[in-house]
DRENDO-1510 file (C-alpha; in Angstrom, 1 decimal, always signed):
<recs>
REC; n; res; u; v; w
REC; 1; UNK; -12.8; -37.2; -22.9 .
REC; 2; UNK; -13.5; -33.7; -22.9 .
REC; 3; UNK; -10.5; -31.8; -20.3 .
REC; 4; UNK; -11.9; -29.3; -17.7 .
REC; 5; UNK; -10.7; -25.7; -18.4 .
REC; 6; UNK; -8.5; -24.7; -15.3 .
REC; 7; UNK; -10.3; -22.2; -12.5 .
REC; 8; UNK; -8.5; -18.8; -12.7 .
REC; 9; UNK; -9.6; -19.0; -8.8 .
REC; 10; UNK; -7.1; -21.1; -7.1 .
REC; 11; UNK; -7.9; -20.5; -3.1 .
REC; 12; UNK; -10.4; -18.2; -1.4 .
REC; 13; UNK; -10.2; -16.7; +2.2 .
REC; 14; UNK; -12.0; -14.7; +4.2 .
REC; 15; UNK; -10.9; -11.6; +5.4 .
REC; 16; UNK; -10.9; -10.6; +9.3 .
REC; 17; UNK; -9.6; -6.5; +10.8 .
REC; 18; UNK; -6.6; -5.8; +10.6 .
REC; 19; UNK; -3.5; -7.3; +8.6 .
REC; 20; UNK; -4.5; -9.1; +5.7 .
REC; 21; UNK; -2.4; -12.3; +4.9 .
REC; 22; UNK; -0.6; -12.3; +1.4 .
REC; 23; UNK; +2.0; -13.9; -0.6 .
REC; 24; UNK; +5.5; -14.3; -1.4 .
REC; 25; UNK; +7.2; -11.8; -2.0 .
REC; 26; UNK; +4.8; -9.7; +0.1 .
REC; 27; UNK; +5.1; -9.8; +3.9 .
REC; 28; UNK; +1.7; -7.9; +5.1 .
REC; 29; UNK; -1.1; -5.6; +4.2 .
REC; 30; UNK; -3.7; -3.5; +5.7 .
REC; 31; UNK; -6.3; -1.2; +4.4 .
REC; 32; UNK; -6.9; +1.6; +6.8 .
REC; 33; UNK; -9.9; +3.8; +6.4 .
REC; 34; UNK; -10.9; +6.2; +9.3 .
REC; 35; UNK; -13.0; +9.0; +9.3 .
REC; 36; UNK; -11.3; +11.6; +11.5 .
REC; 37; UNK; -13.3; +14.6; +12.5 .
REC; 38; UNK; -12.7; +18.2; +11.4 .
REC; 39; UNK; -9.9; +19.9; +13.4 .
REC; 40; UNK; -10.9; +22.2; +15.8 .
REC; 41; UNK; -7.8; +24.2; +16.3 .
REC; 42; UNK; -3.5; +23.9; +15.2 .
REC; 43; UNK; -3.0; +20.8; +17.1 .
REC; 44; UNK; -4.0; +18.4; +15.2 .
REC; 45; UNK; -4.8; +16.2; +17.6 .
REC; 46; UNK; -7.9; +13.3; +17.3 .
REC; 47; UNK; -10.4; +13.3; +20.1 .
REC; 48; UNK; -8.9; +10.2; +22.1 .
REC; 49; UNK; -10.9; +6.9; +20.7 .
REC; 50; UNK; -10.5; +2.8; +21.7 .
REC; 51; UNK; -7.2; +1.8; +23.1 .
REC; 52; UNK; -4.7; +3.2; +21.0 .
REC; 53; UNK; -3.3; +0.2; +19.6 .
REC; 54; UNK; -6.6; -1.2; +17.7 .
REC; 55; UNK; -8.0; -1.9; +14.1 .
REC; 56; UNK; -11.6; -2.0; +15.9 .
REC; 57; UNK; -13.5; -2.0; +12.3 .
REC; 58; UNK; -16.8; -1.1; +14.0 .
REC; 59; UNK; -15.2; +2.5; +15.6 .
REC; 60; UNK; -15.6; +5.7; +13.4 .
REC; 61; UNK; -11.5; +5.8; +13.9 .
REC; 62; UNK; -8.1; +4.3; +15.5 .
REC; 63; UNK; -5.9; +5.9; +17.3 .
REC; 64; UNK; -3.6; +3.1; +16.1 .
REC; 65; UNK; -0.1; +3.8; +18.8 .
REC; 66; UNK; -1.0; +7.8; +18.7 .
REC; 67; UNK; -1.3; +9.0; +21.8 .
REC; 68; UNK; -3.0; +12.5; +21.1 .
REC; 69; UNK; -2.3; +12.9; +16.7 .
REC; 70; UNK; -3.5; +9.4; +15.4 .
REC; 71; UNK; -1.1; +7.0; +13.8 .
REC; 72; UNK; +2.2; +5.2; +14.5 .
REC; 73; UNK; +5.4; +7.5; +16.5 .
REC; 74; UNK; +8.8; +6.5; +15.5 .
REC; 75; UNK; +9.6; +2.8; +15.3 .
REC; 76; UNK; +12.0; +0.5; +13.6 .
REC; 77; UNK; +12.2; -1.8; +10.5 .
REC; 78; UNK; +15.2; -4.0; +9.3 .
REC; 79; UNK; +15.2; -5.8; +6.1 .
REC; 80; UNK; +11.9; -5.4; +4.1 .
REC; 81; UNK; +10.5; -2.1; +2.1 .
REC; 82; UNK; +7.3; -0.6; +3.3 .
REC; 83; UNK; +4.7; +0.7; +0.1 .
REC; 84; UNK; +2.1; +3.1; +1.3 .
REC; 85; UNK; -0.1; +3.9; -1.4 .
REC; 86; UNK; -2.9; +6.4; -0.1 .
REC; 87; UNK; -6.3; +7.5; -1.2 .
REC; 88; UNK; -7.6; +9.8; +0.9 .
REC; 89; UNK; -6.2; +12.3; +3.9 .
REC; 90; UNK; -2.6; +13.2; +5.0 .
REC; 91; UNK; +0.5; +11.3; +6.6 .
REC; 92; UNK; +3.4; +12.7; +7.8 .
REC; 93; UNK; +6.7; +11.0; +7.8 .
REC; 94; UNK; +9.9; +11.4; +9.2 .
REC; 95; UNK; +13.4; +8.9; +10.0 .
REC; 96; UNK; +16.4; +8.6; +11.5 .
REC; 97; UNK; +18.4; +9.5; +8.2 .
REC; 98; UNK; +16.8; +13.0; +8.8 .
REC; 99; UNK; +13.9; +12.5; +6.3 .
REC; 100; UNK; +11.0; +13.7; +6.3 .
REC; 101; UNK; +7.3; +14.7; +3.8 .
REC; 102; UNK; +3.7; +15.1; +3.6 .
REC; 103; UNK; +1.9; +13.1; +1.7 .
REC; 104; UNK; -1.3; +11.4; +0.6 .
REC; 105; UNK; -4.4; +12.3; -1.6 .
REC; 106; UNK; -3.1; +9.3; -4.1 .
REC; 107; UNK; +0.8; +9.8; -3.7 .
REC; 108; UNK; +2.6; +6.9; -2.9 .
REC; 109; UNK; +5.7; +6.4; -0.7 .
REC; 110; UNK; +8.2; +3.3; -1.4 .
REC; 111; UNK; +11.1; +3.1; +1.6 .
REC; 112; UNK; +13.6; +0.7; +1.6 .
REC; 113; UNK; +14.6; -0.5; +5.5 .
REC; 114; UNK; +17.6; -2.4; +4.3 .
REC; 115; UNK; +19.9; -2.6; +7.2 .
REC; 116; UNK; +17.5; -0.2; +9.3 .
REC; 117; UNK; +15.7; +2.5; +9.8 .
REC; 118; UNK; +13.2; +4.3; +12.3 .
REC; 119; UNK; +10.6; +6.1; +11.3 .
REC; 120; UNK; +7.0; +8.0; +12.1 .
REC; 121; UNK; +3.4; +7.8; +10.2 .
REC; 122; UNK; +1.2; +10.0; +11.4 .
REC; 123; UNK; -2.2; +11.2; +10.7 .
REC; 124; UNK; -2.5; +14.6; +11.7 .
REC; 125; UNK; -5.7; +16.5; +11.7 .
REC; 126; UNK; -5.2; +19.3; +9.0 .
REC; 127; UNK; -8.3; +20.1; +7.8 .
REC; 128; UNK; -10.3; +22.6; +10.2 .
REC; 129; UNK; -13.3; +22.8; +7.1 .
REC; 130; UNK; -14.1; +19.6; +6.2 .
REC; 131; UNK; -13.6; +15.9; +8.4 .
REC; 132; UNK; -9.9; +14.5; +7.7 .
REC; 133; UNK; -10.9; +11.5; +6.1 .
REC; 134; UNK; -7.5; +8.7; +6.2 .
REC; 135; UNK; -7.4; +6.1; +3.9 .
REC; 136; UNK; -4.5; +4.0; +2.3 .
REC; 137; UNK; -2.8; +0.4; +2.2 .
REC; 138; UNK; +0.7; +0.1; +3.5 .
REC; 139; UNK; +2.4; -3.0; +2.5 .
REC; 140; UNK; +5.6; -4.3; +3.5 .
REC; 141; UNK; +7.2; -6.3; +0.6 .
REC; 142; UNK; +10.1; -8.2; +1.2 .
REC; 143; UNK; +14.3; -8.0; +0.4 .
REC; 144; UNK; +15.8; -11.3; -1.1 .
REC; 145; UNK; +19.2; -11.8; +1.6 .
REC; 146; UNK; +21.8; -10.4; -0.5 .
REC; 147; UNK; +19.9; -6.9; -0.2 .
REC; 148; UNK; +18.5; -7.4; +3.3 .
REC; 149; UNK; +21.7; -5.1; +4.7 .
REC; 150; UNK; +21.5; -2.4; +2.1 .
REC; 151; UNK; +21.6; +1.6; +2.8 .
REC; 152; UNK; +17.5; +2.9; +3.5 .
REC; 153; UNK; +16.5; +4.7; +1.0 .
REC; 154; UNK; +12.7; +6.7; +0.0 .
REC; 155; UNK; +11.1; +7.5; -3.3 .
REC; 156; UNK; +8.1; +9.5; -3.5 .
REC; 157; UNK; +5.5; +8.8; -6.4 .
REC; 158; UNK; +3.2; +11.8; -6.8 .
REC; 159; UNK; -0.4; +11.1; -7.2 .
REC; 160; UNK; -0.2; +12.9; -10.9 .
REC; 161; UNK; +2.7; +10.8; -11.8 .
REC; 162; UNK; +0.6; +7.7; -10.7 .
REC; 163; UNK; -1.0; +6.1; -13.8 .
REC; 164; UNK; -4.5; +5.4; -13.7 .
REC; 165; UNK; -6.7; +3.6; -16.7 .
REC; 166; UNK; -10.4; +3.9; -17.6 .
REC; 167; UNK; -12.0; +0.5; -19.1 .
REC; 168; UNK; -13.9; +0.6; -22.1 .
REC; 169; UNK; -17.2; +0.9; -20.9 .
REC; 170; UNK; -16.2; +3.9; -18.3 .
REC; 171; UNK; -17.3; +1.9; -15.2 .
REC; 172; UNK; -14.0; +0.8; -14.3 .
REC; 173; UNK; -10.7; +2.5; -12.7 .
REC; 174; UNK; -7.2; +1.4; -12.5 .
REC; 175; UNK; -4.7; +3.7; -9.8 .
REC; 176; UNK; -1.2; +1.9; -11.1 .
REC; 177; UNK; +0.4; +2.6; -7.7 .
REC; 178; UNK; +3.4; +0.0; -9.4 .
REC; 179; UNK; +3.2; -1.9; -12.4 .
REC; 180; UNK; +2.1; -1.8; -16.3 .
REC; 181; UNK; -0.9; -3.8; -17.0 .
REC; 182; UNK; -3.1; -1.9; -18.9 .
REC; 183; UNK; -3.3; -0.4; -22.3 .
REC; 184; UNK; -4.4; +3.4; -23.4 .
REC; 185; UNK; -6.1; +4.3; -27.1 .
REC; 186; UNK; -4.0; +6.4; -29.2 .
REC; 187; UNK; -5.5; +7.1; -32.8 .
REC; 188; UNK; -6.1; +3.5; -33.9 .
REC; 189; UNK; -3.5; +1.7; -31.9 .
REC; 190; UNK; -3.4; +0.5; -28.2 .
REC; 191; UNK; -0.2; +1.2; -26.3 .
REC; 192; UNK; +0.8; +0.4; -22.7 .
REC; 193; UNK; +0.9; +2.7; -20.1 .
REC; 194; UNK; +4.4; +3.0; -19.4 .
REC; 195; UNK; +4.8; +3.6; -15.2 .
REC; 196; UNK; +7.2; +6.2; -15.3 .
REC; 197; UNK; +7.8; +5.8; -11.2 .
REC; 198; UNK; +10.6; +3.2; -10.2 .
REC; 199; UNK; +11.3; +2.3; -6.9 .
REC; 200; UNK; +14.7; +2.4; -4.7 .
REC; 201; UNK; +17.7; +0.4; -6.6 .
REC; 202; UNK; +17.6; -2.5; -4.8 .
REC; 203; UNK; +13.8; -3.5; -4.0 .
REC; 204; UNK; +12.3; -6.6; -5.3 .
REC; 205; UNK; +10.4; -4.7; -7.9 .
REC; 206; UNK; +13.2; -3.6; -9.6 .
REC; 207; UNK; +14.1; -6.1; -11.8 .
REC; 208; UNK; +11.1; -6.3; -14.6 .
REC; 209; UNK; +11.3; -10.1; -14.3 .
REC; 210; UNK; +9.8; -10.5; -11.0 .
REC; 211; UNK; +6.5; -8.7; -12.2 .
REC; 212; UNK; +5.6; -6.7; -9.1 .
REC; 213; UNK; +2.0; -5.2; -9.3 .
REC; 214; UNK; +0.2; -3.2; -6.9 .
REC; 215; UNK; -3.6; -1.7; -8.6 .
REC; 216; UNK; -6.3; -0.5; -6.9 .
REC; 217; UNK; -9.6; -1.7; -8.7 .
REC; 218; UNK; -12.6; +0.5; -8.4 .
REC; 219; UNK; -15.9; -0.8; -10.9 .
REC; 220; UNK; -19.3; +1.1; -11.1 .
REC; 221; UNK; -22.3; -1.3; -10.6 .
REC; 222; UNK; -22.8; -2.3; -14.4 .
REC; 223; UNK; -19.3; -2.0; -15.2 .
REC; 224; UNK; -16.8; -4.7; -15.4 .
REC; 225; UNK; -12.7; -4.6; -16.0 .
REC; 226; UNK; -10.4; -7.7; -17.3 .
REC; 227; UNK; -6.7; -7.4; -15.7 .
REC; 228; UNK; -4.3; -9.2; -18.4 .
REC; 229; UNK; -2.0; -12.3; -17.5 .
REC; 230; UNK; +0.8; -11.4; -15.9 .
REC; 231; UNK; +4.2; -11.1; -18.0 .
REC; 232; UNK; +5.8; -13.9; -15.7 .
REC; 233; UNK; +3.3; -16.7; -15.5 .
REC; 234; UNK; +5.3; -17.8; -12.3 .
REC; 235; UNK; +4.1; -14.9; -10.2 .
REC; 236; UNK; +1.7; -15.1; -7.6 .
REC; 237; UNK; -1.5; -12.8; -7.6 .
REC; 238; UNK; -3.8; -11.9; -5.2 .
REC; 239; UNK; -7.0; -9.8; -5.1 .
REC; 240; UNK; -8.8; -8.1; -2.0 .
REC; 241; UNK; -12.3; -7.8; -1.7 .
REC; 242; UNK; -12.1; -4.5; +0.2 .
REC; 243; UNK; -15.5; -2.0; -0.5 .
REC; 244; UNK; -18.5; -2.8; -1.9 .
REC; 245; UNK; -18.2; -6.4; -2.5 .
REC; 246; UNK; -22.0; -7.7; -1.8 .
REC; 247; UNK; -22.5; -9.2; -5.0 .
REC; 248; UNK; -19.3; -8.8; -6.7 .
REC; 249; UNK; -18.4; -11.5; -9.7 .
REC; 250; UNK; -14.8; -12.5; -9.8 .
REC; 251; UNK; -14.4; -14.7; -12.6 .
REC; 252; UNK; -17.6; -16.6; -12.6 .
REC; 253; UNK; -18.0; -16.4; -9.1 .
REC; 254; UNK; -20.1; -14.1; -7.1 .
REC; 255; UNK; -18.8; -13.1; -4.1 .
REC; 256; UNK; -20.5; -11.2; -0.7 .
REC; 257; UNK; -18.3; -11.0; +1.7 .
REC; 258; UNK; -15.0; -9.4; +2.6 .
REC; 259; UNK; -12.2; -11.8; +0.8 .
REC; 260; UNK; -8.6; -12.3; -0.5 .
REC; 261; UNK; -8.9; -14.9; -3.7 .
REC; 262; UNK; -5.2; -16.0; -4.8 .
REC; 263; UNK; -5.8; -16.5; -8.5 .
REC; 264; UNK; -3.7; -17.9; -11.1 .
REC; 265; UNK; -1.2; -15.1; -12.6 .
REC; 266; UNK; -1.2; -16.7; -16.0 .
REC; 267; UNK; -4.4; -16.6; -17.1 .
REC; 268; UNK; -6.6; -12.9; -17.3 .
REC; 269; UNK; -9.4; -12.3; -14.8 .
REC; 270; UNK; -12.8; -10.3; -15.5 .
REC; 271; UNK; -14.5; -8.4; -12.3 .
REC; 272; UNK; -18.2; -7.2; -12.7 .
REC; 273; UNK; -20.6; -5.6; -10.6 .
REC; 274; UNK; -24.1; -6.1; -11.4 .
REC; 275; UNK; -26.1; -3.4; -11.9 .
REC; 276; UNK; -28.5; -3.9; -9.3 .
REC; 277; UNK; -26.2; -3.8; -6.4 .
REC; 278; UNK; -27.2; -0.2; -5.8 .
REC; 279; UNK; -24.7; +2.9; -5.8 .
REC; 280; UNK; -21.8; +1.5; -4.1 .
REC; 281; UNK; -19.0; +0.8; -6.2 .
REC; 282; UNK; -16.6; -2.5; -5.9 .
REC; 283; UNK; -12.9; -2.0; -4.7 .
REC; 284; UNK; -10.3; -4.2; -5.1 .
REC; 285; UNK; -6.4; -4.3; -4.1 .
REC; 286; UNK; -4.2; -6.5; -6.1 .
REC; 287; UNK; -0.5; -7.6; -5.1 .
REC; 288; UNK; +1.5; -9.5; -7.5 .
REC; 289; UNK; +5.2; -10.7; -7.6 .
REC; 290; UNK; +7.3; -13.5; -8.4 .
REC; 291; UNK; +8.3; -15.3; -5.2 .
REC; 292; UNK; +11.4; -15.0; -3.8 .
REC; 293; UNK; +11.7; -18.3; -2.4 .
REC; 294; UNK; +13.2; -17.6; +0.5 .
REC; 295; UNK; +13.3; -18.9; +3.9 .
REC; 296; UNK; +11.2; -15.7; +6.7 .
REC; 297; UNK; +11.9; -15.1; +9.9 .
REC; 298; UNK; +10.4; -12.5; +11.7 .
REC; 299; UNK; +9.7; -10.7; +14.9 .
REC; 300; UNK; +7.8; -7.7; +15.1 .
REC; 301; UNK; +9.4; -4.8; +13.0 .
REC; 302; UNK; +12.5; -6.9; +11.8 .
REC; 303; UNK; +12.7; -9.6; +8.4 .
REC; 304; UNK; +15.7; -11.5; +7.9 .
REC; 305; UNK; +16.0; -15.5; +6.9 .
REC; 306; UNK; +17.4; -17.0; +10.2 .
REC; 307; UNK; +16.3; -16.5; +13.9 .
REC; 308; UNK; +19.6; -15.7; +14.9 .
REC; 309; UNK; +19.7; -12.6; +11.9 .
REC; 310; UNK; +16.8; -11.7; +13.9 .
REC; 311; UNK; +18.7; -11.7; +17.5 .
REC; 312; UNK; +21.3; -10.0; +15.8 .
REC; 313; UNK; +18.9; -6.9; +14.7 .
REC; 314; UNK; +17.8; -6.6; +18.2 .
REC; 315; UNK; +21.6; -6.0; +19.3 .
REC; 316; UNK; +22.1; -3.8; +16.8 .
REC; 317; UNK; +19.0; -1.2; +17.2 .
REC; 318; UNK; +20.0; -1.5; +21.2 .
REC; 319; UNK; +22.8; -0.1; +20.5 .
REC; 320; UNK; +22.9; +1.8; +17.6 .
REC; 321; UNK; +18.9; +3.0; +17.2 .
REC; 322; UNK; +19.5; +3.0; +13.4 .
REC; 323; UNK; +20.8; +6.2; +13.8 .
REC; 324; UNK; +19.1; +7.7; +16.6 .
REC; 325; UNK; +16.0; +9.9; +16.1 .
REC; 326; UNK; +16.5; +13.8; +14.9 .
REC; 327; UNK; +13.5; +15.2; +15.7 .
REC; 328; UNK; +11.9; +16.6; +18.3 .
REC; 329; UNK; +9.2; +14.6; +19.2 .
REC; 330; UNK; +8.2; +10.9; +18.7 .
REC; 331; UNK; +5.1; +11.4; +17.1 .
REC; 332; UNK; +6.8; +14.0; +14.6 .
REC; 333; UNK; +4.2; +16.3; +12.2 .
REC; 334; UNK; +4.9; +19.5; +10.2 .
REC; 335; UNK; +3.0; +23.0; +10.8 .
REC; 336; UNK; -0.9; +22.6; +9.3 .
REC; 337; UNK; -0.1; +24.8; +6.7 .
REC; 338; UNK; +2.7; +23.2; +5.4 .
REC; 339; UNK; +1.6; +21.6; +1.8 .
REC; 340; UNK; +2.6; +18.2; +0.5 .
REC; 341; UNK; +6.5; +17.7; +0.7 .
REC; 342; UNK; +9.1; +15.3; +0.5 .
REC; 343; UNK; +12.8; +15.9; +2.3 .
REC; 344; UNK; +15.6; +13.4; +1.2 .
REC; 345; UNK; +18.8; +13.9; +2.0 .
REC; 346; UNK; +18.9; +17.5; +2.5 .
REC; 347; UNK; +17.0; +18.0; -0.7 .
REC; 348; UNK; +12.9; +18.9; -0.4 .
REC; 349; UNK; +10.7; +18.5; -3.6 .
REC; 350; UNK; +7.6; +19.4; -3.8 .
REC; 351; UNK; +4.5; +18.2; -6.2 .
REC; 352; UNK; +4.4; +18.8; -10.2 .
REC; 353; UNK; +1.6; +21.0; -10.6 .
REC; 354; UNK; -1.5; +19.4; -11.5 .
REC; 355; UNK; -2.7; +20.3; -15.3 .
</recs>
């Protein structure tokens, strides 16, 4: 009797606004993408839109908790790392540690809460030329117990120090915000693309066996892209269906809707878009990791593994506020003119130049 050939597609879901669901060792994601206007003068402000605390997909734009500069004022986090990886536009961060940057346009920011942190992501309106155009995931990936309580800590990954791969056929394109799954022509021999960006000492993703991924997938109608089987075989995968997915073939199934497929991490997976479905290109997210296996309890801003580990960070920000908050206003952004920057521990970098 002839065995079936396992489906590299385990489950499918569809996907509604706002937080996507996801994985172990991942705790949430969201794509934003909002089209802010052009900035009529040095505030930076967002004409005001919905209620401030919305991911209304049908609106131009979100306020999200910004009050007058779009984005999220100072707030804390205990015991998870937050990844934003951007695309488009410009976010401004700063903490309670006295850190601070601008960043986007494909850099990517890895912070490590640990035992806590507050901190600011704003979306400030820079660009008085051209619309400020926002769009990025942030993902909160999660701390196995024994490194739940370590020291916050930030690493910036400029966007030319982000590997990005080209597919054969030229239709397809790979930003590596984490990870090294795809291999570059040399002469006549393929070699990996070595990521040479590694995240704070203690995340998840440090240790090469847990095969942490995080790619951004964009494919050209008429193009298609394979994404090899994951070193560790154990580690879950997932892929969002996040732009231009009317017709999209994952697999060998076609797919038209908005949708997160959790596919088998040890076999490779082809993604094709016909060339009929017009100009718009397909987009994809994909977070991989071994599970940490870990019991998850959380409320809000704070991770931990028991409810009472939770009670306890409550206490804790009470009466310590991680800190307290250094700067002068909640919703904390640098001058317009100020270029991309990052400020850690006294100590502000700047971007490589671009060749």
């Amino acid at each position: 009797m002839r065995s079936l050939a396992k489906s590299v597609i385990l489950r499918t879901t569809l996907l509604q606004p706002g937080p996507f669901p996801t994985p172990d060792p991942f705790l949430f994601v969201v794509y934003h993408n909002d089209h802010f206007p052009v900035a009529h003068d040095d505030s930076m402000e967002a004409p005001r839109r919905g209620n401030g605390a919305d991911f209304d997909p049908r609106a131009e734009y979100r306020m999200y908790h910004g009050e007058k500069i779009p984005g999220f004022p100072q707030h804390p986090h205990r015991g998870f790392e937050t990844i934003t990886a951007t695309m488009d536009g410009i976010i401004d961060h700063s903490d309670s540690l006295g850190n601070g940057g601008r960043y986007g346009e494909g850099d990517v920011q890895w912070m490590t809460a640990g035992k806590g942190v507050v901190h600011g992501e704003m979306f400030p309106l820079i660009n008085k030329e051209k619309p400020n155009n926002c769009r990025f995931f942030q993902i909160w990936l999660n701390l196995p117990s024994r490194h739940k309580m370590v020291d916050p800590d930030f690493k910036m990954f400029w966007n030319t120090n982000v590997p990005k791969y080209t597919s054969e056929d030229g239709l397809g394109n790979v930003t590596v915000f984490y990870g090294d799954y795809f291999l570059e022509q040399k002469d006549d021999t393929c070699e990996r693309i070595e990521n040479p960006n590694q995240p704070p000492p203690y995340s998840w993703a440090t240790d090469p066996i847990n095969d942490v991924a995080v790619l951004h997938i964009t494919i050209q109608p008429g193009g298609n892209l394979t994404i090899p089987a994951a070193h560790n075989g154990d580690a879950s995968r997932a892929l969002y269906l996040i732009e231009g997915y009317d017709g999209i073939v994952v697999g060998n199934k076609t797919f038209r809707r908005s949708t997160m497929l959790t596919v088998d991490s040890s076999q490779p997976i082809t993604i094709s878009v016909p060339a009929n479905a017009g100009s718009v290109p397909g987009q994809l997210l994909m977070l991989q990791g071994k599970p940490i296996g870990e019991p998850v309890a959380q409320h809000g801003p704070f991770v931990m593994n028991t409810q009472s580990e939770i009670r306890q960070a409550f206490a804790d920000y009470q009466q310590t506020q991680f800190g307290g908050w250094p700067w002068q206003r909640n919703d904390m952004v640098f001058p317009r003119d100020k270029g991309r920057f990052a400020l850690l521990d006294g100590k502000e970098t700047t971007p490589p130049a671009e060749k």
